[in-house]
C-alpha positions in Angstrom: 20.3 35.9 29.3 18.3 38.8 28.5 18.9 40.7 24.7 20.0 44.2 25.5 18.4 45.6 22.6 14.8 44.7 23.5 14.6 44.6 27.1 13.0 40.6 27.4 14.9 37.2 27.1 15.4 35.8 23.5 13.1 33.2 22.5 14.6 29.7 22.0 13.1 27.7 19.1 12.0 24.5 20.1 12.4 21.4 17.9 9.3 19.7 16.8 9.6 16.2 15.5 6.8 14.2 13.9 7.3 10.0 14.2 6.1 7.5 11.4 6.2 3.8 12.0 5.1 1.3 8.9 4.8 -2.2 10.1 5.8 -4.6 7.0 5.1 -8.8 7.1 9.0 -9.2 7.8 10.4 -5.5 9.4 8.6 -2.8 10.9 10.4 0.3 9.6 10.5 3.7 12.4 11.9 7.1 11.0 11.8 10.1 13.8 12.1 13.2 11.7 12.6 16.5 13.2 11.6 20.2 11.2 15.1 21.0 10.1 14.7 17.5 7.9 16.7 15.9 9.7 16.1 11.9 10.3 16.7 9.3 12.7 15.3 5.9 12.0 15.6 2.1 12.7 14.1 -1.9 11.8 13.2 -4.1 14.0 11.7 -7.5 13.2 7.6 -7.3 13.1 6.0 -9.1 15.9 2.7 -10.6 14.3 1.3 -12.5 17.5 1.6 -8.8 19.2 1.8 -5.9 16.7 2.2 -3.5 19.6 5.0 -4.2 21.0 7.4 -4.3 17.6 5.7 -0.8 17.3 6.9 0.5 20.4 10.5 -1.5 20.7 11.0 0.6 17.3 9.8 3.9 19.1 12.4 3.6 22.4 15.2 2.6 20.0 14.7 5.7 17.6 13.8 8.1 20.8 17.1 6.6 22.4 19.1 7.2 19.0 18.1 11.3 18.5 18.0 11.7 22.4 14.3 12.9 22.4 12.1 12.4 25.0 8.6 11.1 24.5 6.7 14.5 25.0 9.2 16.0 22.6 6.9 14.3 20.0 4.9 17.5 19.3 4.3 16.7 15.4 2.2 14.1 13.8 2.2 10.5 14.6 1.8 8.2 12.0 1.0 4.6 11.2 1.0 2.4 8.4 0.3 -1.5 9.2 -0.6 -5.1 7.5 -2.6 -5.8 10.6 -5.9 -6.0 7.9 -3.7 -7.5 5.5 -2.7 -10.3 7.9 -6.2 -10.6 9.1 -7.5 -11.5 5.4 -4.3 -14.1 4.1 -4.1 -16.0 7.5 -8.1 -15.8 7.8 -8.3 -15.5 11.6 -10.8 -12.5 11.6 -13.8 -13.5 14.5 -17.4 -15.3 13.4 -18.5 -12.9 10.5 -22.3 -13.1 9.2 -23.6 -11.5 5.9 -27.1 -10.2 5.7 -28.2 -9.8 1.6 -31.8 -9.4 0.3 -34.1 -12.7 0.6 -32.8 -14.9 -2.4 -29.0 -13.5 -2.6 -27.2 -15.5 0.2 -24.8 -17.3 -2.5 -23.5 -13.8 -4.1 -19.7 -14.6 -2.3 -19.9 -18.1 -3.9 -21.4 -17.2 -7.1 -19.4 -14.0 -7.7 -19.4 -12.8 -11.0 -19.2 -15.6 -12.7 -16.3 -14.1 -14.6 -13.5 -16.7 -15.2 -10.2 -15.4 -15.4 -8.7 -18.3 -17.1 -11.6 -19.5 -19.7 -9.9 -23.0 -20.5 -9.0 -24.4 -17.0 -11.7 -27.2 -16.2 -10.1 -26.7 -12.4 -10.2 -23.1 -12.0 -9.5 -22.2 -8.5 -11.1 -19.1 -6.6 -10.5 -17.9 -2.9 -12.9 -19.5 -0.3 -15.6 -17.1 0.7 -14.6 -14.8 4.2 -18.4 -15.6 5.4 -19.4 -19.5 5.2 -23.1 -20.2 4.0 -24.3 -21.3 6.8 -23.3 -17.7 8.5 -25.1 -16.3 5.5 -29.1 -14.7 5.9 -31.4 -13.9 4.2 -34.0 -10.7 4.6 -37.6 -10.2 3.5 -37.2 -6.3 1.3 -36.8 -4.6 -1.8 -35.8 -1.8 -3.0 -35.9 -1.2 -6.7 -33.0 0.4 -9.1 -34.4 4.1 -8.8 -34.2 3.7 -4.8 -38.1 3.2 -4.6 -38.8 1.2 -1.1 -40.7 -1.4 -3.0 -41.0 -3.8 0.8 -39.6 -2.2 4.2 -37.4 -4.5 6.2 -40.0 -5.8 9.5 -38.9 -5.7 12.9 -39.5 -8.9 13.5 -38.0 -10.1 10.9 -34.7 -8.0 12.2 -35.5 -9.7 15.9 -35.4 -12.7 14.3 -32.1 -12.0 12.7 -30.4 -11.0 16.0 -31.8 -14.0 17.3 -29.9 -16.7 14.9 -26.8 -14.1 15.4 -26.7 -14.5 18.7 -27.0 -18.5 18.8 -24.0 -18.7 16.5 -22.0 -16.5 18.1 -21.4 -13.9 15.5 -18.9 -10.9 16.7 -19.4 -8.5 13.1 -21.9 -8.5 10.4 -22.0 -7.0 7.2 -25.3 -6.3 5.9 -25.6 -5.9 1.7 -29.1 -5.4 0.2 -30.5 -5.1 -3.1 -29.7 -1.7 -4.5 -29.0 -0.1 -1.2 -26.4 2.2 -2.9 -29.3 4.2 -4.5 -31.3 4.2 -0.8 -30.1 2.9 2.6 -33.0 3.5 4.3 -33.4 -0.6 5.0 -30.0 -1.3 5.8 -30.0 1.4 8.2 -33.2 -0.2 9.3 -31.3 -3.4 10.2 -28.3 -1.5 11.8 -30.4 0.2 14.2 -32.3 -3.1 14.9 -29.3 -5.4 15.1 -27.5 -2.8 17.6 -30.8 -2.6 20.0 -30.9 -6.3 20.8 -26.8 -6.8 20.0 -25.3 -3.5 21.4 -21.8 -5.5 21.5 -21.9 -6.5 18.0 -20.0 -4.9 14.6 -22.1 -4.1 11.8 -21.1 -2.8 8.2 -23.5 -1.1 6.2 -22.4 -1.6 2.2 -24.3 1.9 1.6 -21.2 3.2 4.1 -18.4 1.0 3.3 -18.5 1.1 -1.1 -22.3 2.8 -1.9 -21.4 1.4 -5.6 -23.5 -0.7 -8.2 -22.4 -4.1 -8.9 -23.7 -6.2 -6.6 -20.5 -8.7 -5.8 -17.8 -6.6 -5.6 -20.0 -4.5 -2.7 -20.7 -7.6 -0.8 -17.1 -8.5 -1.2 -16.3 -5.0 -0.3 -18.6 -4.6 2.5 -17.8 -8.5 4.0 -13.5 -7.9 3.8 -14.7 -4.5 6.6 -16.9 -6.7 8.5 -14.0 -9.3 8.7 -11.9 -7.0 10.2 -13.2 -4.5 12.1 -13.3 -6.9 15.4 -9.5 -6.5 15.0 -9.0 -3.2 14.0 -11.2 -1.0 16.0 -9.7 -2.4 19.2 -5.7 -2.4 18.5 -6.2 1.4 17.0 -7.9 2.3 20.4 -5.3 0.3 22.5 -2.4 2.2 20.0 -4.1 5.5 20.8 -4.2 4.6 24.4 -0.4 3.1 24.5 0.8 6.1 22.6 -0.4 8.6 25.6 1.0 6.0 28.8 4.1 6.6 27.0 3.9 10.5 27.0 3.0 11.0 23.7 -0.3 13.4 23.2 -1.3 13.9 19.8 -3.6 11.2 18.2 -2.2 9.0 16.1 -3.1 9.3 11.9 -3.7 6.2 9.9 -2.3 5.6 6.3 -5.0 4.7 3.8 -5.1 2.8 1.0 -6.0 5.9 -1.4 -2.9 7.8 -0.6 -3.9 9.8 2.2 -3.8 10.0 6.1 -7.1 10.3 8.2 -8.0 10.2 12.1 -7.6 6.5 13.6 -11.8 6.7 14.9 -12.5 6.6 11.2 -9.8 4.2 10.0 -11.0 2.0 12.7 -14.8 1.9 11.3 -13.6 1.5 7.8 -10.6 -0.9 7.8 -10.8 -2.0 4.0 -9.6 1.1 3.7 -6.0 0.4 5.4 -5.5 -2.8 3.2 -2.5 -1.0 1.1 -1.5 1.3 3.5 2.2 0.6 3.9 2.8 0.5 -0.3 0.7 3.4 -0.5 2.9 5.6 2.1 5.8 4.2 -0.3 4.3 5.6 -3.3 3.7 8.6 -1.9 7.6 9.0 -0.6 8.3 7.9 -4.3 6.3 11.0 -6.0 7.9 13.1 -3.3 11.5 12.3 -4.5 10.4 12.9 -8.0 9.2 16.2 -7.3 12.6 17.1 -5.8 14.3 15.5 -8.8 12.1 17.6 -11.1 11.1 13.9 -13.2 7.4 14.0 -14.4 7.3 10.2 -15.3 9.2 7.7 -12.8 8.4 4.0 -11.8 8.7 3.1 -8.0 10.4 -0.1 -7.2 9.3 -1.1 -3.5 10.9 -4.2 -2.7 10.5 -5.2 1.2 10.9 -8.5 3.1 7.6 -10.2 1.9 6.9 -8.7 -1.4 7.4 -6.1 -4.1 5.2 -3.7 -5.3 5.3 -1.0 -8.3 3.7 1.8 -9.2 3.4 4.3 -12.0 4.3 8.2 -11.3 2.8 10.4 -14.4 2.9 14.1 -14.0 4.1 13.9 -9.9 1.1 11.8 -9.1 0.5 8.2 -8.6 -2.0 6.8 -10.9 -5.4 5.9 -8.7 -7.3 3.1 -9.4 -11.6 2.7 -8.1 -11.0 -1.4 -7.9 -8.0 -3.6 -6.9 -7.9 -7.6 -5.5 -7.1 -8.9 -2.5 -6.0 -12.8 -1.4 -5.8 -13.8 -5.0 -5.1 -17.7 -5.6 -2.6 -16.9 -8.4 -1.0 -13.7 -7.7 -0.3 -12.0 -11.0 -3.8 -13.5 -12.3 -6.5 -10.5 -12.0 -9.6 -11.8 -11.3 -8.4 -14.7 -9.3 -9.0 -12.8 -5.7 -11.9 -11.2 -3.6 -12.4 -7.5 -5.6 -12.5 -4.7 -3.7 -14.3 -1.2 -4.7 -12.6 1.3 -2.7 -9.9 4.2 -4.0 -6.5 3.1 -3.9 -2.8 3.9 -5.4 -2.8 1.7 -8.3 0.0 -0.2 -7.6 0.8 -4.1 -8.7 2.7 -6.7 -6.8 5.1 -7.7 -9.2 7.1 -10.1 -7.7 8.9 -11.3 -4.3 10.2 -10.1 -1.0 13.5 -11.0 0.7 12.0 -13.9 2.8 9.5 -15.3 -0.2 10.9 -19.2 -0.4 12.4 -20.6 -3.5 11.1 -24.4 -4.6 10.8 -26.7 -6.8 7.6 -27.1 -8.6 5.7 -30.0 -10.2 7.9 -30.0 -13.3 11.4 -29.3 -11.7 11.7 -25.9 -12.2 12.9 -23.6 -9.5 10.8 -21.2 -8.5 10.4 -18.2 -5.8 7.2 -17.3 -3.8 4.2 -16.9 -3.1 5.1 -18.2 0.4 7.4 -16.1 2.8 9.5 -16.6 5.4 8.1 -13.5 7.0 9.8 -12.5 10.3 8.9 -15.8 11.9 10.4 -18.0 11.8 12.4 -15.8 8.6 15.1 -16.9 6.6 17.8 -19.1 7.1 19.9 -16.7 7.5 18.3 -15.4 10.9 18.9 -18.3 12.5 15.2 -18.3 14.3 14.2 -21.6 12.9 14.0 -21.4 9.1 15.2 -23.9 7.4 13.7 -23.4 3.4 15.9 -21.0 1.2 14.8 -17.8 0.5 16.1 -14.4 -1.6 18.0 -13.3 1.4 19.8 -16.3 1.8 20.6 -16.4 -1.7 21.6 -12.8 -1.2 23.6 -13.4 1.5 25.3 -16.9 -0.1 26.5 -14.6 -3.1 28.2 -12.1 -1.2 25.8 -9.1 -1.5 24.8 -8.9 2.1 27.8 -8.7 4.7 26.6 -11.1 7.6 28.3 -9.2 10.2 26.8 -5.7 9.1 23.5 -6.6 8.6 21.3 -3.5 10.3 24.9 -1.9 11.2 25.2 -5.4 13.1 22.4 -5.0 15.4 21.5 -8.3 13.5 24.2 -10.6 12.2 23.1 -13.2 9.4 23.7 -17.0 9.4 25.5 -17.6 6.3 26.1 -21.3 7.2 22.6 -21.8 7.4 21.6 -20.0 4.2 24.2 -22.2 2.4 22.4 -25.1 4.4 19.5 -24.0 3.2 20.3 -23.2 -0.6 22.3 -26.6 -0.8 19.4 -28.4 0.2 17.5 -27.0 -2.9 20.2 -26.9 -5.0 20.7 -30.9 -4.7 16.7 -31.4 -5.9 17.4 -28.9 -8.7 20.8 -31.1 -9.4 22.6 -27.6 -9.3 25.9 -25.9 -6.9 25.1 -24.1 -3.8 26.0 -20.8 -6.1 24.5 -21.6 -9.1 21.4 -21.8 -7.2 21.6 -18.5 -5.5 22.4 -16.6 -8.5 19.3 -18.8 -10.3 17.4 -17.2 -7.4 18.9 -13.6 -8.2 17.7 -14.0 -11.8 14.1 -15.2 -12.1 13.1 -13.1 -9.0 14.3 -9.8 -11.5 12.5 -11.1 -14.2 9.8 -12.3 -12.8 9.0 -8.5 -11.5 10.2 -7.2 -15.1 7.8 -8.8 -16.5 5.0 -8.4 -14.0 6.2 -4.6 -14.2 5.6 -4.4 -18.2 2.2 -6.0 -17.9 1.8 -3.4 -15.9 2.5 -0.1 -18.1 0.9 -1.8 -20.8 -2.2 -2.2 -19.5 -2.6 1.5 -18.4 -1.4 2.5 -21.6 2.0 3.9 -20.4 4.9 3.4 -22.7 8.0 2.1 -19.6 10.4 1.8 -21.9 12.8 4.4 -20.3 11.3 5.3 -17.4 13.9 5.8 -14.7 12.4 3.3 -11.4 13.1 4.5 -7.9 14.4 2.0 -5.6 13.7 1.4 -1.8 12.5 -1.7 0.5 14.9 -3.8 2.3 15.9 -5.6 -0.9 14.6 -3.3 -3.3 18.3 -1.4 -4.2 20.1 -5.2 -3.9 17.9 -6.1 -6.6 16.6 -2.5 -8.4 19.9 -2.3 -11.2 18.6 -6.1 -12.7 14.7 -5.1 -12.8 16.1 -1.8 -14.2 17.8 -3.3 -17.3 15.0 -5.8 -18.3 13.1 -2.9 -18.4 15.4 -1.0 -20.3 15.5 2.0 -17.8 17.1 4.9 -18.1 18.5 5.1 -14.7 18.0 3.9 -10.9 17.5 6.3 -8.1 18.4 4.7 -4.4 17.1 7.9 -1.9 18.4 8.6 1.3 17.2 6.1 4.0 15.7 3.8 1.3 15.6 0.4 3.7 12.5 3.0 5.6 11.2 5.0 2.6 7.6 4.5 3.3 7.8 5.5 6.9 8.8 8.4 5.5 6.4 8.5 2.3 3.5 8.6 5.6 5.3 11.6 7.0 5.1 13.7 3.5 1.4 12.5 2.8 -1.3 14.7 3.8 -4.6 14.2 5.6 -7.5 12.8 2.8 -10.1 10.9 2.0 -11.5 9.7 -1.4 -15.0 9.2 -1.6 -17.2 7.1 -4.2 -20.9 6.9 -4.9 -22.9 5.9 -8.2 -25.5 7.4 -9.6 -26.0 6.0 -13.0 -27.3 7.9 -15.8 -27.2 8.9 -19.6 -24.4 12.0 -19.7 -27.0 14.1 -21.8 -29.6 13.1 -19.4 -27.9 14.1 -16.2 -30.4 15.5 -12.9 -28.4 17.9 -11.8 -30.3 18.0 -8.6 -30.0 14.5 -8.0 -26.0 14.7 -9.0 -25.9 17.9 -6.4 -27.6 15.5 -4.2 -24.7 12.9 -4.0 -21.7 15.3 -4.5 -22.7 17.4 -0.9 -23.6 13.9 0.8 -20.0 13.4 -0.1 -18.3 16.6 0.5 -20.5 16.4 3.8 -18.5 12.9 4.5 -15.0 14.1 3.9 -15.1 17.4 5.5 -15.9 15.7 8.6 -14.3 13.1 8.3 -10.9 15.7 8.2 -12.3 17.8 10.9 -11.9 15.1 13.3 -8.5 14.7 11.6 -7.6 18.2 12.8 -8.3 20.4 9.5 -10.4 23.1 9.6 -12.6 23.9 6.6 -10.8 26.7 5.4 -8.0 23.8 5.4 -9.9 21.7 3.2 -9.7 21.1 -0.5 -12.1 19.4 -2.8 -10.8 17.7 -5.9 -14.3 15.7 -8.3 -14.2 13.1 -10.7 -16.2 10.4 -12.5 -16.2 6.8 -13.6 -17.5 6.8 -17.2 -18.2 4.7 -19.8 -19.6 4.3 -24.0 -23.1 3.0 -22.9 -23.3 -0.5 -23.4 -19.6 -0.9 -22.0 -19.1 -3.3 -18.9 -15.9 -0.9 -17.4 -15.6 2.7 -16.4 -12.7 5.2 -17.5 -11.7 7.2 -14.3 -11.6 11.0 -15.2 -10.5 14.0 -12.8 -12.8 16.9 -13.7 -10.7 20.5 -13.3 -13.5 22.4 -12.3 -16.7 21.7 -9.3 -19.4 19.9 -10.9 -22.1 21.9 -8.7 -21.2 25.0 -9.6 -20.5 24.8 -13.7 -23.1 21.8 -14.3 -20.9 21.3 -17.3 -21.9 18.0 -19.5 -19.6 19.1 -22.7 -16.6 19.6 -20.1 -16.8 16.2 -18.8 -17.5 14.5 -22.1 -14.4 16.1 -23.7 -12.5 15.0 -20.2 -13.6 11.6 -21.0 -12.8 11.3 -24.6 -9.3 12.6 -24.1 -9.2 9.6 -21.2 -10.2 6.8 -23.5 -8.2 8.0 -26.2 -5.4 7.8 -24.2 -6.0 4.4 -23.2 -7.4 2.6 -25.8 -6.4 4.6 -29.1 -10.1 5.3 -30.5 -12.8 7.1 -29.7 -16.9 5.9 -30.7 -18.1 9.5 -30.7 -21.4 8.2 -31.9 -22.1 6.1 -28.9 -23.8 7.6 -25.5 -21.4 8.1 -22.6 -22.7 6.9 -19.9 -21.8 8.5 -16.1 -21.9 5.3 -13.7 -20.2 7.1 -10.5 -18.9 10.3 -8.9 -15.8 11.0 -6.9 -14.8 13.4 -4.0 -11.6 13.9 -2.7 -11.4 16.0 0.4 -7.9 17.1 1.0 -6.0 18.5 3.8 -3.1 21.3 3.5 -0.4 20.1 1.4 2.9 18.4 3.4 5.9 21.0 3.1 8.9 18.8 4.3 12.6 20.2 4.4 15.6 19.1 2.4 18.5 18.7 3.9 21.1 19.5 1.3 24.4 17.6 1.5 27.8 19.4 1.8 30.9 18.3 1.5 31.8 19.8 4.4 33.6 17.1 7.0 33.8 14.5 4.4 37.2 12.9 3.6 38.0 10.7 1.1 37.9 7.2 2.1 38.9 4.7 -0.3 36.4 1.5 -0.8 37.3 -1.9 0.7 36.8 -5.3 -0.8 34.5 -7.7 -0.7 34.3 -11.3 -2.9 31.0 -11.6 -4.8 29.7 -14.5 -6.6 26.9 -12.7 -8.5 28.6 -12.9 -11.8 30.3 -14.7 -14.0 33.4 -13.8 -13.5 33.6 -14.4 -9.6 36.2 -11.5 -7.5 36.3 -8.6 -5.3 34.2 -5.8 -5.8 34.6 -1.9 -4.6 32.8 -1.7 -1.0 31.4 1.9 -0.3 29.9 3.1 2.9 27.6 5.6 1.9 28.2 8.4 4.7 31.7 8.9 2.9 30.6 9.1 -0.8 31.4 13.0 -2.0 28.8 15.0 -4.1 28.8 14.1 -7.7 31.6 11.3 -7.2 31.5 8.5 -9.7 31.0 4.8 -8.5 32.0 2.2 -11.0 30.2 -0.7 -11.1 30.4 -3.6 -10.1 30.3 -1.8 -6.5 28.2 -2.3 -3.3 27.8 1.0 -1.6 26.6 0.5 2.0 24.6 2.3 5.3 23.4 0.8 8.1 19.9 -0.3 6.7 20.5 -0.4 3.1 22.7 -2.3 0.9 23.3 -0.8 -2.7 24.2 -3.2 -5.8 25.8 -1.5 -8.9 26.4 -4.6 -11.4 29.3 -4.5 -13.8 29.0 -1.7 -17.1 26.7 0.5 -15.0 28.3 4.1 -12.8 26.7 5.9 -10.0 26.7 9.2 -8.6 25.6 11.2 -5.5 23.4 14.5 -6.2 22.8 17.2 -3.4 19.8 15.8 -2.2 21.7 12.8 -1.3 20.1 10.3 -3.7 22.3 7.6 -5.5 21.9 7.7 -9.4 22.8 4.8 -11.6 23.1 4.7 -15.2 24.2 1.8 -17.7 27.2 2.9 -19.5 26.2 4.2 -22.9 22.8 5.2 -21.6 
C-alpha cells in the first residue's frame, strides 16, 4: 500500500537480531536477541565429545522459539567456549614439541622455582603440557639488548624438522632466549620448520606473550601450541557450519581480556579464549551496573561446573596481565601453569552445581574440585551419575522443583539425588537432609571466603558491596554468599540462568596487547618506546579490521606495568593520555604512585621506578544495547503457591513466585523462591525482594 502523501510505498523496518551462544562444562547457554531488546533464549546440555552439535541443537531450538529464520540473523554472531579449557584439564591436545635455546629444555620442569607452600616436603605442581623427551634444544643467542649474538643454522633447523617428523609432532612452540626484545631467530625457525613441515603448527613466544620472564612465556607460548591443533579446525568447521545453515556473517570469538575479535585470529592465538565464557559474564555484569547507576558491584557467576567472581570498580572489571591455569590446588596461586596474557581478573571461588561432595582423608565432607559436568551429570539427571553433587543436594532440599526444571524440558530425578546424598550421608554418619543442607553451607562459605581473599588482595574494601547474581546456580545460592560477605544487597537480572550469552552480545570488538621493554623511567628512549607502541597499534588495528572495524572505528586506550626498581612484581597503570604524542615521564610516574598507594598504602619516592612493559588496547565502537523497560501493563496479580523446603531450620512451605507475574516495585518476603523457566531465585528467611523497571530482582536483609 502506497502513502498518499509521498507518492512511493512506506518502508517496512526489518528486524535485525544478533545470536550469542556460551558453551559451559555442564550447559551451553543460547540467547537470540533482536534490536528492540527483546530476548529469546534456551540450555541445552553441552556435548563435549562433539561441541558442534550442542551449539547448533541450541540455535534451531531458539530460532524455532522467536520464529526467525536462519538468514534473519543479520547481526553479530557470537561465541564463547571451554573447548581450550577442556583441552588443557583433560590433556588430550595432539603430540606438542617445545623448541628453547641450547641449554633451556627443563624451563617447564624447573619453573620458577617459586614454591607456593614453603613448608610442604610433598609439594605438588601440574605435570608439564610438553614431555622432555618432546623437548629441543637449538644452537643461538641473542643477548638482553636484542643483539644477535649466534643466528639460528639451517641445518640445524633441518635437523629439527627431522626429529619432529620421526615423533610425530602435530604443533610446536618455539621459546628462545630473549626473543621478546628480537625475533628475528624464532622467525628463523618458523619459516624453516614450515618449509620442510608445511602441515605442522608452530607458536612463536615473540607472537603469542613477547614478555620477559622466561617461564611464564614458555608456559604461555606451550598452553597455544597445545591447543591450536584443536582450535584452528573447530572455528573453521563453526564458520563453515554457520553458513550450510544460512547464516552469513562470520562468527566473533570471546576473549579472555574482555573483548570480541574475528575467529581467524582467535584461531591462531587460542590462550587467548581460555576465560572466555566468565569474561562475557563479567562484562554482562558491568553492563547491569551501568543501567543500575552502581560504581562498585561484585559479580557472582555461579554455573554447572564452577563459580567465578569478579570485582566492578568505577563500571569496569579490574584487568589483570597474569592469571593460572590447571592448578593442583585450586584456590592455591602458584600451584598451576602461569599464563602472561590480558585477562578480566576474575577468581574461581568455589563450586558449580555438578562439583561432587566427598569425604576426605579426615572425615570431613567436602565439595569439588571434581564435577559431574554434563556427562554423565548429577544424580538428579538420571544419565548415569551416581556421586552426590550441589544439585542434588539442591534438589533433595526442596529448592529445585523436579518437574520444572528448564520449564520441564528436563525433569530431575529426585529419587536418585536422595540415593545419591544417602550414600554419603551414611559415611559422614549424617540424615539424607542434614547432608544436603551441609552441602548448601560449606559450598557458601567456601566462595565467601575465596571471595574475601579476593578483595583483599587487590586492596578493595567488599564489605558492602552489593554482588550480582547469575549462572545456573548462582541466584539458588547468591543470598548465603551475600550475607557472609556482609553485602548490601543481591541483584538477580533478567535471564540470569544465560547472563554471559548475553554479557558476549554487549561486549565490543578488542584486543589487548603486551610487549616489554625494560628500562629506568628517567631513562626512557622514546624512540625505542615509539618503536613498540606502533608495532602494537599496528597489531590491533588489524587485527579489528578483519573484525569488521574500520580505523576511524578504532580506539586506542595505553598502559604500563611498573615497578620500584629492585621489585620482583609490576603495578598495572592505565595512562589517560598517548604516550607517543606527550612523551610524558612525570605523568606516568604520578599514575604509578597513585596505583601503589592504592594498593599497598606507602609509597618509596626515593627508589627508581622502573617501566618493565607497555600496553595497547585497540578498541572497537562501543555496544549500545536497548532496554526493554517493564510495564505493568497485562500483568495480574497472581498469588504465590507453596512449596515444602528443608533448607532451614525450621522445615515448611515457602511463597512460590513465578517471575513473569511479579509487578514493579512489589515486595517478596523471604523465605520465597521466585521462579522462570531457567532460573530459580532463593530469598532465605529475614531478607525482601523487589522488582525495578529494568526487570532485575533486588534483595536486601531486613535492617540493611
Amino acid at each position: 500500500m502506497k502513502d498518499p502523501t509521498s507518492g512511493t510505498a512506506p518502508r517496512i523496518k526489518t528486524t535485525t537480531y544478533s545470536l550469542a551462544v556460551d558453551i559451559g562444562g555442564t550447559f551451553t547457554d543460547i540467547v537470540l536477541r533482536a534490536d528492540d531488546g527483546t530476548l529469546f533464549v534456551d540450555k541445552t546440555l553441552s556435548t563435549h565429545q562433539n561441541l558442534l552439535e550442542g551449539f547448533f541443537r541450541g540455535v534451531h531450538s531458539v530460532l524455532d522459539k522467536a520464529k526467525v529464520e536462519p538468514a534473519s540473523l543479520t547481526g553479530v554472531v557470537v561465541h564463547a567456549t571451554t573447548v581450550v579449557t577442556n583441552a588443557l584439564i583433560e590433556r588430550k591436545g595432539p603430540p606438542t614439541a617445545l623448541v628453547t635455546t641450547e641449554g633451556f629444555r627443563d624451563i617447564l620442569s624447573i619453573r620458577n622455582e617459586h614454591r607456593y607452600e614453603m613448608f610442604d616436603l610433598q609439594i605438588e605442581f601440574p605435570e608439564p603440557l610438553v614431555p622432555a623427551e618432546f623437548t629441543f634444544g637449538i644452537s643461538e643467542r641473542t643477548f638482553a639488548d636484542g643483539t644477535i649474538r649466534k643466528a639460528v643454522h639451517p641445518a640445524d633447523i633441518e635437523k629439527l624438522a627431522g626429529e619432529l617428523r620421526a615423533k610425530g609432532i602435530a604443533s610446536v612452540a618455539v621459546c628462545l632466549l630473549n626473543s621478546f626484545r628480537n625475533a628475528a631467530n624464532e622467525e628463523a625457525v618458523l619459516e624453516g620448520l614450515k618449509k620442510a613441515l608445511p602441515e605442522i603448527y608452530v607458536s612463536l613466544s615473540s607472537s603469542v606473550a613477547p614478555q620477559i620472564r622466561e617461564y611464564p612465556r614458555a608456559s604461555t607460548t606451550a598452553v597455544n601450541a597445545f591447543t591450536m591443533p584443536i582450535t584452528e579446525p573447530y572455528l573453521k568447521a563453526l564458520a563453515g557450519k554457520l553458513i550450510e545453515e544460512g547464516i552469513k556473517n562470520k562468527p566473533l570469538i570471546m576473549l579472555s581480556s574482555g573483548g570480541v575479535i574475528g575467529a581467524d585470529i582467535a584461531g591462531r592465538n587460542p590462550v587467548r579464549m581460555i576465560e572466555s565464557g566468565p569474561a562475557a559474564g563479567a562484562l554482562a555484569a558491568t553492563h547491569f551496573a551501568r543501567q543500575l547507576d552502581m560504581t562498585r558491584l561484585l559479580s557472582f557467576d555461579m554455573g554447572g561446573t564452577t563459580a567465578k567472581a569478579c570485582l566492578i570498580e568505577d563500571f569496569a572489571p579490574l584487568v589483570t596481565g597474569a592469571f593460572e591455569v590447571d592448578r593442583v590446588y585450586r584456590f592455591c596461586e602458584g600451584s598451576g601453569m602461569p599464563l602472561t596474557i590480558p585477562s578480566i581478573d576474575m577468581i574461581e571461588i568455589g563450586a558449580g552445581g555438578g562439583s561432587i561432595a566427598s569425604v576426605d582423608s579426615l572425615g570431613l565432607l567436602k565439595v569439588g574440585p571434581r564435577s559431574a559436568g554434563s556427562e554423565p551429570g548429577p544424580a538428579c539427571y538420571g544419565r548415569g551419575g551416581e556421586q552426590a553433587t550441589v544439585t542434588d543436594a539442591d534438589v533433595a532440599l526442596g529448592l529445585l522443583d523436579p518437574d520444572g526444571f528448564l520449564g520441564g524440558d528436563m525433569p530431575l530425578d529426585k529419587t536418585a539425588a536422595l540415593h545419591a546424598l544417602e550414600g554419603l550421608g551414611k559415611k559422614l554418619g549424617t540424615g539424607t537432609i542434614q547432608t544436603a543442607r551441609g552441602i548448601f553451607r560449606i559450598v557458601a562459605e567456601t566462595m565467601a571466603l575465596a571471595a574475601r581473599a579476593h578483595a583483599t588482595d587487590r586492596g578493595v574494601d567488599y564489605r558492602g558491596m552489593p554482588l550480582l547474581a547469575f549462572g545456573g546456580a548462582g541466584p539458588v545460592h547468591a543470598c548465603a554468599v551475600g550475607e557472609l560477605l556482609q553485602s548490601t544487597s543481591v541483584i538477580f537480572p533478567p535471564q540470569a540462568s544465560v547472563l554471559s550469552a548475553f554479557g558476549t552480545l554487549v561486549t565490543p570488538v578488542r584486543l589487548d596487547l603486551v610487549r616489554s621493554g625494560l628500562s629506568r623511567l628517567d631513562e626512557l628512549e622514546w624512540t625505542r618506546v615509539d618503536t613498540i607502541l606502533d608495532s602494537m597499534i599496528e597489531e590491533g588495528n588489524a587485527a579489528l579490521g578483519d573484525a569488521g572495524c574500520t580505523t576511524a572505528d578504532i580506539h586506542l586506550n595505553f598502559g604500563a606495568d611498573l615497578r620500584y626498581f629492585g621489585q620482583q612484581n609490576e603495578v598495572t597503570v592505565f595512562l589517560e593520555t598517548n604516550p607517543r604524542q606527550e612523551h610524558d615521564s612525570e605523568a606516568i610516574r604520578k599514575a604509578f604512585e597513585t596505583a601503589y598507594f592504592a594498593q599497598y598504602g606507602v609509597t618509596p619516592s626515593h627508589v627508581p621506578i622502573e617501566v618493565v612493559s607497555w600496553r595497547v588496547t585497540a578498541m572497537g565502537p562501543e555496544i549500545t544495547v536497548q532496554t526493554q523497560r517493564l510495564t505493568d501493563e497485562n500483568r495480574t496479580d497472581v498469588p504465590p503457591t507453596k512449596r515444602t523446603v528443608h533448607l532451614w531450620e525450621d522445615d515448611g512451605q515457602v511463597a512460590l513466585y513465578q517471575r513473569n507475574h511479579l509487578r514493579i516495585a512489589q515486595t517478596i518476603a523471604g523465605p520465597a523462591i521466585i521462579e522462570e523457566r531457567e532460573t530459580t531465585i532463593v530469598i532465605p528467611p529475614r531478607w525482601a525482594a523487589t522488582v525495578n523497571e529494568i526487570g532485575c530482582i533486588v534483595a536486601t536483609r531486613n535492617g540493611i
